[in-house]
Structures are given as C-alpha cells and as structure tokens.
N, CA, C and O atoms as CSV, one atom per row, in Angstrom:
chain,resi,resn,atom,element,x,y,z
A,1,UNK,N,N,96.666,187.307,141.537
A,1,UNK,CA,C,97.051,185.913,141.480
A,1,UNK,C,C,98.260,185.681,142.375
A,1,UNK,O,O,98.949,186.637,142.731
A,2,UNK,N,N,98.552,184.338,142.776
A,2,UNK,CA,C,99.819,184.228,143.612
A,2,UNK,C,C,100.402,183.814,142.591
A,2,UNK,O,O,100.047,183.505,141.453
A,3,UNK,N,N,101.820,183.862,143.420
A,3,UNK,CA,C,103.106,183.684,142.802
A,3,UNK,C,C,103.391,182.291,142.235
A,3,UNK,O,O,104.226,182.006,141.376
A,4,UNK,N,N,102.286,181.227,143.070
A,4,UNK,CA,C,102.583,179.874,142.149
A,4,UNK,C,C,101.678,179.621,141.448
A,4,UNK,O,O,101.907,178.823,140.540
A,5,UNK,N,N,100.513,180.098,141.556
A,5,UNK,CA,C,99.252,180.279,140.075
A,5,UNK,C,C,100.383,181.155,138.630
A,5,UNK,O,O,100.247,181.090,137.408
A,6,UNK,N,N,101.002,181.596,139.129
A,6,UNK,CA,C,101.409,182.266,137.762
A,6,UNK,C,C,102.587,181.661,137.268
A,6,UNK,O,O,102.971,181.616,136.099
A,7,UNK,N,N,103.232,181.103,138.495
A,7,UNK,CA,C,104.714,180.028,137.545
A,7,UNK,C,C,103.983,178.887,137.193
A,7,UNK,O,O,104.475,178.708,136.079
A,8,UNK,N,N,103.229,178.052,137.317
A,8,UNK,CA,C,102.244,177.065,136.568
A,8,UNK,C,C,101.469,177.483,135.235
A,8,UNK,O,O,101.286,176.567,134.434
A,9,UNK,N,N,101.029,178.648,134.925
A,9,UNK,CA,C,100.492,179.338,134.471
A,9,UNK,C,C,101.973,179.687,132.850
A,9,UNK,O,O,102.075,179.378,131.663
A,10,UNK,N,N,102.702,180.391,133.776
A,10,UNK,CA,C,103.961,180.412,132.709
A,10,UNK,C,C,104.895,178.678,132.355
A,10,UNK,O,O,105.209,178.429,131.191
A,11,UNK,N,N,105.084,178.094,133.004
A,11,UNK,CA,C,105.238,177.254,132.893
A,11,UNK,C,C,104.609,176.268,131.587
A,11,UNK,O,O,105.275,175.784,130.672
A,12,UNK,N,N,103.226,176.144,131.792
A,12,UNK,CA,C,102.306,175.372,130.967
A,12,UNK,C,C,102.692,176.608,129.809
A,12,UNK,O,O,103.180,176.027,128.839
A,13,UNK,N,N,102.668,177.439,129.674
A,13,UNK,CA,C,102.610,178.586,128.357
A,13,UNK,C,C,103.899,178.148,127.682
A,13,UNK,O,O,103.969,177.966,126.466
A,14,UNK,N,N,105.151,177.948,128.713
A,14,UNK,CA,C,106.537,177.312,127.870
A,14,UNK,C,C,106.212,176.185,127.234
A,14,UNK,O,O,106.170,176.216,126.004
A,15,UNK,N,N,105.900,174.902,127.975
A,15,UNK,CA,C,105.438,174.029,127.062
A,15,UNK,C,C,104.779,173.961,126.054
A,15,UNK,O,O,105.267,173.590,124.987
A,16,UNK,N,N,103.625,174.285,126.189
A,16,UNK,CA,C,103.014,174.847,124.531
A,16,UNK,C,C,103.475,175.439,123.503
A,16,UNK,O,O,103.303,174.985,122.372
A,17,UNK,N,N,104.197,176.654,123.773
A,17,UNK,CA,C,105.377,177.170,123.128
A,17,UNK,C,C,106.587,176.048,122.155
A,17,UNK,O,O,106.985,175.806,121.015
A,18,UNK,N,N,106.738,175.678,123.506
A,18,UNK,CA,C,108.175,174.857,122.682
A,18,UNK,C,C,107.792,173.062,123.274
A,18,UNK,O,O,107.800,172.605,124.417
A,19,UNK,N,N,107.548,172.532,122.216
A,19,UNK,CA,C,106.935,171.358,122.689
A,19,UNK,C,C,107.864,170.370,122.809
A,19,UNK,O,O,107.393,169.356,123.324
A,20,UNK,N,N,109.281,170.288,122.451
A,20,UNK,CA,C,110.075,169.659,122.149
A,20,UNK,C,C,111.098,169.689,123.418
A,20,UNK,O,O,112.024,168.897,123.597
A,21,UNK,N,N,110.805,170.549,124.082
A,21,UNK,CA,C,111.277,170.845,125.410
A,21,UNK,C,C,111.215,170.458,126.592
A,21,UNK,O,O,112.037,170.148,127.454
A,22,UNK,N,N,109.042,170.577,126.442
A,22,UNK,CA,C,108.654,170.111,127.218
A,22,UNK,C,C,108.716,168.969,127.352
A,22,UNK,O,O,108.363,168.616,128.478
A,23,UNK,N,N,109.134,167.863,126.435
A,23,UNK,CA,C,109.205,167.012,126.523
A,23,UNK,C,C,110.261,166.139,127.732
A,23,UNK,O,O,109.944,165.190,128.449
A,24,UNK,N,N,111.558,166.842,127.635
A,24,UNK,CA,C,112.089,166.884,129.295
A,24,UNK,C,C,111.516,166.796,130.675
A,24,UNK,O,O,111.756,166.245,131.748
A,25,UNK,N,N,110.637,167.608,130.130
A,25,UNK,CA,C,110.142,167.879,131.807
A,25,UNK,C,C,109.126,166.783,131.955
A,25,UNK,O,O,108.874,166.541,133.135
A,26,UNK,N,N,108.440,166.018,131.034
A,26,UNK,CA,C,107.245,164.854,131.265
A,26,UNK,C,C,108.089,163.749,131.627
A,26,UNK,O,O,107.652,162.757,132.210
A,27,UNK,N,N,109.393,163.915,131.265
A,27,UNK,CA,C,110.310,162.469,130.744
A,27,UNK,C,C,110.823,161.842,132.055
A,27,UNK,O,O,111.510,160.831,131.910
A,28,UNK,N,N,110.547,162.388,133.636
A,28,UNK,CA,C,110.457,161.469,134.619
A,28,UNK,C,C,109.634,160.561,134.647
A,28,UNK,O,O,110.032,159.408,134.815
A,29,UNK,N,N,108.095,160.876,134.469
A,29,UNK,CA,C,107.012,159.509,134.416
A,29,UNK,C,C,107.061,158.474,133.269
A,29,UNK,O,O,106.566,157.351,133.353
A,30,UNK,N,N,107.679,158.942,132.238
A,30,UNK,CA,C,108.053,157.886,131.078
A,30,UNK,C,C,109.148,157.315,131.581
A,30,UNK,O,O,109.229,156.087,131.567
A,31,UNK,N,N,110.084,158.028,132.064
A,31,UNK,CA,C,111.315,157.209,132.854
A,31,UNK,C,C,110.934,156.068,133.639
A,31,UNK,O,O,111.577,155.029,133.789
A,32,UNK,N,N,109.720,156.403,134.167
A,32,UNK,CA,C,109.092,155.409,135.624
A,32,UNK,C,C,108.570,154.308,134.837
A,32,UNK,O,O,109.000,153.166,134.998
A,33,UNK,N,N,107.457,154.652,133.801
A,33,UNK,CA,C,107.228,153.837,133.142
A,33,UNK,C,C,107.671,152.699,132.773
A,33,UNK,O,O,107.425,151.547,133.130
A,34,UNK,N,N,108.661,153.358,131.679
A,34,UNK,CA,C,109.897,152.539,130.942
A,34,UNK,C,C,110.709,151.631,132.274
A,34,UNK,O,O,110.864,150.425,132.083
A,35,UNK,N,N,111.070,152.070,133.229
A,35,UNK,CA,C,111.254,151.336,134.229
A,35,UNK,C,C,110.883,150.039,134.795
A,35,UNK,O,O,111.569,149.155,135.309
A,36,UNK,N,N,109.335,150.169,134.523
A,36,UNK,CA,C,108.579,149.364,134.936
A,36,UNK,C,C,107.959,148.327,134.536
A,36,UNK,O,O,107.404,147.370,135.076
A,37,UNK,N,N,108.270,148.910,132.824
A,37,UNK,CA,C,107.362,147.768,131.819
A,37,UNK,C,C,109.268,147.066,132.068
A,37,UNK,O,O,109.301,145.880,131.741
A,38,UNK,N,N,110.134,147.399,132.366
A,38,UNK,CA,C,111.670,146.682,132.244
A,38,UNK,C,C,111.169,145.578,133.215
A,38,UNK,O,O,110.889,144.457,132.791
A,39,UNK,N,N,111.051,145.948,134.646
A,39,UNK,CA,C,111.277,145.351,135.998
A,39,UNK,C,C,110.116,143.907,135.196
A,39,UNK,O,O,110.519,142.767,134.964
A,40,UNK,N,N,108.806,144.382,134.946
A,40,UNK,CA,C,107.821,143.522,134.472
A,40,UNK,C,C,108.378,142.686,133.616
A,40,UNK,O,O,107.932,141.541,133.551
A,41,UNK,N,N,109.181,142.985,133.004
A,41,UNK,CA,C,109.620,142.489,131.625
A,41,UNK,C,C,110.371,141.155,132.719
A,41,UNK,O,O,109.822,140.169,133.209
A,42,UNK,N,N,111.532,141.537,132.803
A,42,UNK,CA,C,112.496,140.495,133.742
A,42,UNK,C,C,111.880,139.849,134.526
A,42,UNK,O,O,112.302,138.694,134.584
A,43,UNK,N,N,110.929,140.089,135.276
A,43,UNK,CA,C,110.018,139.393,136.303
A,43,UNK,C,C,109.188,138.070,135.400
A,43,UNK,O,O,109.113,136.897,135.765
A,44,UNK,N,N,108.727,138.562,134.378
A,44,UNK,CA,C,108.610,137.246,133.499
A,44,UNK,C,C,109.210,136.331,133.023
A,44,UNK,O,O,108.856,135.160,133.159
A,45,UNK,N,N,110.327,136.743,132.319
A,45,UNK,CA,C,111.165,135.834,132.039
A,45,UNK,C,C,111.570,135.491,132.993
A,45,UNK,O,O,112.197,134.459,132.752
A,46,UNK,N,N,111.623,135.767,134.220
A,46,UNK,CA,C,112.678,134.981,135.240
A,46,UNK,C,C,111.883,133.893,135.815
A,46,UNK,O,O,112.551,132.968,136.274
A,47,UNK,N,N,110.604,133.792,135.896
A,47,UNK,CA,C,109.421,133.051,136.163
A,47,UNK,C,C,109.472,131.965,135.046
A,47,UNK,O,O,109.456,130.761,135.305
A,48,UNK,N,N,109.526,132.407,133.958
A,48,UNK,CA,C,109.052,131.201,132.326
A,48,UNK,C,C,110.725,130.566,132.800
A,48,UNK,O,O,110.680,129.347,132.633
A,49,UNK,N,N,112.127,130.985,133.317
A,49,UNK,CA,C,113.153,130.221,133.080
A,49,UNK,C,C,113.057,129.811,134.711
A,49,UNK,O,O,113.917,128.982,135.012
A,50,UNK,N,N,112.345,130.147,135.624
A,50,UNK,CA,C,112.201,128.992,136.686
A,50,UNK,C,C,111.466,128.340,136.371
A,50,UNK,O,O,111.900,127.259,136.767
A,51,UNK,N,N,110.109,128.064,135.658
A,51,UNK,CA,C,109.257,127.152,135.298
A,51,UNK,C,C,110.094,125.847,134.625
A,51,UNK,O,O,110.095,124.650,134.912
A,52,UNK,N,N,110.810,126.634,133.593
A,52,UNK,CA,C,111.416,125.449,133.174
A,52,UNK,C,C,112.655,124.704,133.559
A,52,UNK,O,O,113.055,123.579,133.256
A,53,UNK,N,N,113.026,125.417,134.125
A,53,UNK,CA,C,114.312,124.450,135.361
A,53,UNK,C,C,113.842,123.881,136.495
A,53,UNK,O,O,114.536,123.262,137.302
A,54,UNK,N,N,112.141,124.168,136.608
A,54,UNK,CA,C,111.619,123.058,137.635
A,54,UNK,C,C,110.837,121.562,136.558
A,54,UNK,O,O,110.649,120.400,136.920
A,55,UNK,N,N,110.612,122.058,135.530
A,55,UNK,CA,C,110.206,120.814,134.645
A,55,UNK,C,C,111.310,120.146,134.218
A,55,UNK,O,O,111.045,119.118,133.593
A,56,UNK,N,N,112.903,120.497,134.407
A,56,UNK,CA,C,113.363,119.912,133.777
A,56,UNK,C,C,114.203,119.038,134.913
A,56,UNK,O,O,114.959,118.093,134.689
A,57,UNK,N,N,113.933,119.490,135.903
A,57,UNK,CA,C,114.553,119.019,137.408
A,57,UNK,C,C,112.997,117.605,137.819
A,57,UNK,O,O,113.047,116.462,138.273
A,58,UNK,N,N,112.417,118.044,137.592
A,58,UNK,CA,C,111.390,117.209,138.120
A,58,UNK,C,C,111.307,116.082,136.692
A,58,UNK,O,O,110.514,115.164,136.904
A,59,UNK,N,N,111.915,116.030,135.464
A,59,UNK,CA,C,112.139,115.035,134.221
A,59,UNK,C,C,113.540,114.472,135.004
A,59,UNK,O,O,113.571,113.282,135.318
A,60,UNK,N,N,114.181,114.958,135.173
A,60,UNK,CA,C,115.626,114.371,135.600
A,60,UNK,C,C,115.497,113.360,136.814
A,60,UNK,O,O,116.044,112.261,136.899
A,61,UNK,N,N,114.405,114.144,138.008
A,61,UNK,CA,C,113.869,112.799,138.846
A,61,UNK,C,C,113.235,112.063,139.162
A,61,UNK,O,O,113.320,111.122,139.951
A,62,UNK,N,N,112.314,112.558,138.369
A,62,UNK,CA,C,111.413,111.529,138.030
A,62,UNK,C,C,111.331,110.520,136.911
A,62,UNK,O,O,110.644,109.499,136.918
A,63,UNK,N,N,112.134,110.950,135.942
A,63,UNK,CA,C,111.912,110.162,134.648
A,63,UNK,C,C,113.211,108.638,135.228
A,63,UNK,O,O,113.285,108.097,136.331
A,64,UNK,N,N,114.053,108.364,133.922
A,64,UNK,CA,C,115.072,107.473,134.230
A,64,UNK,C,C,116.275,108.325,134.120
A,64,UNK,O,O,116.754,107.796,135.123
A,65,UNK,N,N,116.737,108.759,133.950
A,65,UNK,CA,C,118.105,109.821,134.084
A,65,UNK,C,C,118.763,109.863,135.390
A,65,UNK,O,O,119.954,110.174,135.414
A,66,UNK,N,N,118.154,109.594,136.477
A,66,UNK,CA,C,118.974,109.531,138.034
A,66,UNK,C,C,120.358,107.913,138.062
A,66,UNK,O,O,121.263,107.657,138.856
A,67,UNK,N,N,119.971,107.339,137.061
A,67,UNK,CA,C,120.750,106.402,136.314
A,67,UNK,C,C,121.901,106.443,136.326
A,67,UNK,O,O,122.863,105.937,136.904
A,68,UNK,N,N,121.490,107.654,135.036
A,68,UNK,CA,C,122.712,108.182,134.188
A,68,UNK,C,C,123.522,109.181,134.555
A,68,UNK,O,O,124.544,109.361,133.892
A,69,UNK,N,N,123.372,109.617,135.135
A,69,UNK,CA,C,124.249,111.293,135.858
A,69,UNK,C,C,125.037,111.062,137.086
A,69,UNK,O,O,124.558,110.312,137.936
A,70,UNK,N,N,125.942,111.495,137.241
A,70,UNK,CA,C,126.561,111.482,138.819
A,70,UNK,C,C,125.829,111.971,139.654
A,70,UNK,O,O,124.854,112.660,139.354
A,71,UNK,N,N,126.137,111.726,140.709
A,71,UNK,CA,C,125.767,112.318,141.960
A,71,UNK,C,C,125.635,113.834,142.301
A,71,UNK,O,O,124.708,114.438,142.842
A,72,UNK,N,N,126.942,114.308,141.781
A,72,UNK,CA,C,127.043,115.963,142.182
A,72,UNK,C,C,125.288,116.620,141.083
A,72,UNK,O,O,124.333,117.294,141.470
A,73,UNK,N,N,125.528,116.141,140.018
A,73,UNK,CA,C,124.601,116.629,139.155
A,73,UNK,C,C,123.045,115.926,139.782
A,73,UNK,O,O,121.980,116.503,139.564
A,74,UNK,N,N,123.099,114.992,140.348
A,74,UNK,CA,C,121.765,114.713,140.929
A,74,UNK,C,C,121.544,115.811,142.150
A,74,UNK,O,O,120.505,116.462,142.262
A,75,UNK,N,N,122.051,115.859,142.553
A,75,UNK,CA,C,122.081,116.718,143.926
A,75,UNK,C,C,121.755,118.007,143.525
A,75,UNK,O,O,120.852,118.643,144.068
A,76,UNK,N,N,122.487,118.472,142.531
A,76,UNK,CA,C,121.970,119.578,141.444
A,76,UNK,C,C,120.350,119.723,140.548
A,76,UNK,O,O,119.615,120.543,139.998
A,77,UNK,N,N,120.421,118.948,140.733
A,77,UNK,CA,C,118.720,118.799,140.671
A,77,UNK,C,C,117.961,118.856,141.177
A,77,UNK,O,O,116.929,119.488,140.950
A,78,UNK,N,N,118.366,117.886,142.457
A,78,UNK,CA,C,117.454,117.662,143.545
A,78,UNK,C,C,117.291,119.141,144.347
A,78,UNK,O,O,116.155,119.485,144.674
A,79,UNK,N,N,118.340,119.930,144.630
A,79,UNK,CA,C,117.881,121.060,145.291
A,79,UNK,C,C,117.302,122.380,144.197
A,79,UNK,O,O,116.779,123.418,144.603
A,80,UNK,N,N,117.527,122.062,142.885
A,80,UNK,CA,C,116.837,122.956,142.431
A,80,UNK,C,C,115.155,122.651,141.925
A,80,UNK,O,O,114.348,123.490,141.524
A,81,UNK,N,N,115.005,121.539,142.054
A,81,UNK,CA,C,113.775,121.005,142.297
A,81,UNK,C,C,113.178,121.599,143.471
A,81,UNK,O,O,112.293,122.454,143.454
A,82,UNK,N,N,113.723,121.086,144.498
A,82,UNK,CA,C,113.097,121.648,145.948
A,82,UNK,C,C,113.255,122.838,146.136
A,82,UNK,O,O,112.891,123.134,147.274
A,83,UNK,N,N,113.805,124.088,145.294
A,83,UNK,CA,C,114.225,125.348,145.623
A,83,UNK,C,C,112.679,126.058,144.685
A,83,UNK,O,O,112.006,126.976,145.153
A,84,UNK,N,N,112.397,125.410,143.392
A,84,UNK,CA,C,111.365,125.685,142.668
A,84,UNK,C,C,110.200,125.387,143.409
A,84,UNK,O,O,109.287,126.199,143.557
A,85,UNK,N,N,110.204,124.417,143.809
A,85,UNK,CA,C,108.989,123.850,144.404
A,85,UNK,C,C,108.685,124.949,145.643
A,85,UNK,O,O,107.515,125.331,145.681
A,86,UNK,N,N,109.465,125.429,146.520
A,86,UNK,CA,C,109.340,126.265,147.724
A,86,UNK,C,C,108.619,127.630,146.767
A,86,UNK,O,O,107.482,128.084,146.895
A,87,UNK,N,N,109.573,128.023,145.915
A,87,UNK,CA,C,108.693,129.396,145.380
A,87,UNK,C,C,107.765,129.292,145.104
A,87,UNK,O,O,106.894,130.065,145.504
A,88,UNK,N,N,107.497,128.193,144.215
A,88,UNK,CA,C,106.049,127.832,143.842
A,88,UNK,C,C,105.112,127.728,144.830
A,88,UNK,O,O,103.913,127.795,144.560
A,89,UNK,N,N,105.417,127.610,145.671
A,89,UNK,CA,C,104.074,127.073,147.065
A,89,UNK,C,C,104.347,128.463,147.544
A,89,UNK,O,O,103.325,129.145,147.622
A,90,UNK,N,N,105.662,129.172,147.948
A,90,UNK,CA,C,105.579,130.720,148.214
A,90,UNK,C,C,104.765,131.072,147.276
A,90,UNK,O,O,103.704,130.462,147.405
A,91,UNK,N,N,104.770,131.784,146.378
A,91,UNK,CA,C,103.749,132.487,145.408
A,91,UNK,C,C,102.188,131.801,145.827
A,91,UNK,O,O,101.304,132.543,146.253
A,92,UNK,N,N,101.982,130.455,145.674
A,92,UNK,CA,C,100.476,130.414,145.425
A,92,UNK,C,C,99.560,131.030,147.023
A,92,UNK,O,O,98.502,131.610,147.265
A,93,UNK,N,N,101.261,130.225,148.168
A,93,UNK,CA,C,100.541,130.838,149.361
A,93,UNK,C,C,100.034,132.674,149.431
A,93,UNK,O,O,99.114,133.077,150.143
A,94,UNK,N,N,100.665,133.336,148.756
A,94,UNK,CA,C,100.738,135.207,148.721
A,94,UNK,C,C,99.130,135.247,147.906
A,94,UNK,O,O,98.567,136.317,148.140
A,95,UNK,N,N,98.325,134.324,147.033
A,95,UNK,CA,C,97.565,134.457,146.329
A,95,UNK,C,C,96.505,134.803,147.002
A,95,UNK,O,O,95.447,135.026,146.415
C-alpha cells in the first residue's frame, strides 16, 4: 500500500475510534455551512427591510404626506424610493 492509502486508512480508524474528535476535523464544512445558512439568513432580511422602505417611500409619495413633511425628509424619500426602485429593476434585470 502507499503511504497515503494508509494515513486515510489510519485516519478514518481514529475517527471511528474516538468520535468526539472527529468531530473537529468535519467542523470546517459545518463551519461553511453555518456560514452560509448566516450570509442567506441576512440576505433576506435585508431584502424584506428594503421591500419595506420602498413601500413606505412610495406611501410617503404617493399618498398625501408630501404635505406634511419638510423638504429634507421628502428628499429622503424621494432618493430612497429611487435607490429601491434601481435594485429592484437590478435584480429582475439578473433574472
């Protein structure tokens, strides 16, 4: 046998052995995992809280409220309206 048939060989025999161990050595791809269901995780919510700062930007100018608010805060709307709206047409264009 070669020399890396038999450290794979011993290797897998440690793990079986001591299972609590091996558990270290799997715990990069759960790392990746766990990583990933995170990144996924945030990637949603950051989507559901742009969704709703474009519904609530597009109530503010469209509804009657451009009324009631100053200027700085309209303007505050208005570009986060148009900042939602760009991602939104980015994303559907990537579809």
């Amino acid at each position: 046998m070669s020399t890396q048939t038999e450290n794979v060989l011993v290797d897998v025999a440690e793990r079986v052995a001591q299972p609590e161990a091996s558990w270290h050595s799997a715990m990069p791809e759960e790392q990746l995992n766990c990583f990933v269901q995170v990144v996924a995780s945030v990637e949603r919510v950051g989507n559901a809280l742009g969704t709703l700062a474009f519904t609530w930007a597009t109530v503010v100018l469209l509804g009657g409220y451009p009324t009631s608010i100053t200027c700085v805060d309209f303007a505050y709307a208005t570009a986060l309206f148009f900042l939602e709206a760009a991602r939104y047409a980015s994303m559907i264009s990537h579809m």
